[in-house]
N, C-alpha and C positions, 0 to 999 in steps of 0.2 A: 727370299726370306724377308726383303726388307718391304714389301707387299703386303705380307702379313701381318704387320703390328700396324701399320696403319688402318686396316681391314678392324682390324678388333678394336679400335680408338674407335673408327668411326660408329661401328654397332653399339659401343658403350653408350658416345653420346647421345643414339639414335633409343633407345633401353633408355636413358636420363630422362631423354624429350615426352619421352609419352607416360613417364610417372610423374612427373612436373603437371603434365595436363589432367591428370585422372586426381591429382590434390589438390589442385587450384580451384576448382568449383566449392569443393567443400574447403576448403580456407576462406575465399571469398562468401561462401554463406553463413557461416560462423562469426567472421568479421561483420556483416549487416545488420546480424540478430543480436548482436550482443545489448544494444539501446531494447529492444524490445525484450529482455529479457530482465532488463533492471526496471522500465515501464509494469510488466507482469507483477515484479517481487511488491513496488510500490502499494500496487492494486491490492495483492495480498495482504499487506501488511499493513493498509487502513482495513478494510474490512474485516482483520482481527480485533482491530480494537476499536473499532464500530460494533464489532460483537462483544466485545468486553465491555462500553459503556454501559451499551443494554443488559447485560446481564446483570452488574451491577449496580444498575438503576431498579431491576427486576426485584432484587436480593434487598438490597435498603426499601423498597416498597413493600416487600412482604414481612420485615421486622417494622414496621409504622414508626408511630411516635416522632420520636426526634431521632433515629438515627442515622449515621453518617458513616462515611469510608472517604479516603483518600487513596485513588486510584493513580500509577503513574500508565501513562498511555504513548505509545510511539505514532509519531505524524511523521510519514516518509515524504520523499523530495516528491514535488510535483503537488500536493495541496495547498489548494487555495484558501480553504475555510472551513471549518468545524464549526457544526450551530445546531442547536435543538430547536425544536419544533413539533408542537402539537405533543405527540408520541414516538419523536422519531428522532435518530441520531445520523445527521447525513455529513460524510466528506465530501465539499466538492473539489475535484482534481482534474488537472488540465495535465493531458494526453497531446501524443501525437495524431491522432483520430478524433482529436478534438476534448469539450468539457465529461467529463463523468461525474453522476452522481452516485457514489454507495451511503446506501441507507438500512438503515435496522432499528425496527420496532421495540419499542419496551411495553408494557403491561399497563402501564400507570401512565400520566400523562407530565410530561414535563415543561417547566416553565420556559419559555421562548429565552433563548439564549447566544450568541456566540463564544465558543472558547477557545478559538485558532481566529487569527484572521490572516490576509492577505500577507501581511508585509512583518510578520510573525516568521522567528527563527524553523525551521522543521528542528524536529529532533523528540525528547520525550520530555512531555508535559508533566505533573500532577494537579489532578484535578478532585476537587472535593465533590460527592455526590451524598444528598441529604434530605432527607424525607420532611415533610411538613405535613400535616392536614390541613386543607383547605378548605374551601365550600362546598367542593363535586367530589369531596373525599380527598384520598391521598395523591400529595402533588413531591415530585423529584424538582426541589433545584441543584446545579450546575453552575461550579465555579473554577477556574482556575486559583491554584494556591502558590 
């Protein structure tokens, strides 16, 4: 009898050993992705308000004249710099695969600008967006408020 309990200790922990193995991969994969899964949300979450600039630049450009809006905008961790150009609204953000550029077109053309820089808090901005007419027509300036 006293054969048996030790018989069924041993099977248990032999039963233990191999659910320990068949979880450990996937614990240990879950643990590596996690950085890459907050890099992902970053990524997202400029490129939504790299679409929000634009559209809002798009929307004050099609009411002309003088009008304006005060947008608040989220910069996630990992940007380097927010700046217009030409017709374009680009974050550049530094990855672990290195620099990224996301960019997004506006309709009109916008005054050459920086509204993030480098060494700039992340977090959420408000930024003024405000139509002028120009000489090539309607121009978007971009300010921080």
């Amino acid at each position: 009898m006293v054969a048996n309990r030790g018989q069924a200790s041993a099977e248990l922990l032999f039963a233990i050993a191999i659910m320990l193995l068949m979880v450990m991969p996937v614990l240990f994969n879950a643990y590596f992705n996690i950085g890459q899964q907050e890099e992902k949300l970053s990524l997202s979450v400029a490129s939504a308000s790299a679409a929000r600039i634009a559209n809002l630049a798009d929307s004050v450009g099609y009411l002309g004249g003088n009008a304006s809006i005060i947008a608040e905008i989220d910069v996630p961790r990992g940007t380097e710099e927010v700046k217009t150009q030409n017709n374009e609204i680009v974050f550049k953000m530094q990855t672990s695969s290195g620099p990224v550029d996301i960019v997004r077109a506006s309709r009109f053309r916008i005054i050459q600008t920086t509204l993030v820089e480098k060494n700039d808090a992340k977090g959420i901005y408000r930024i003024e967006i405000a139509a002028s007419q120009g000489a090539s027509g309607q121009e978007i300036r971009m300010q921080k408020v």
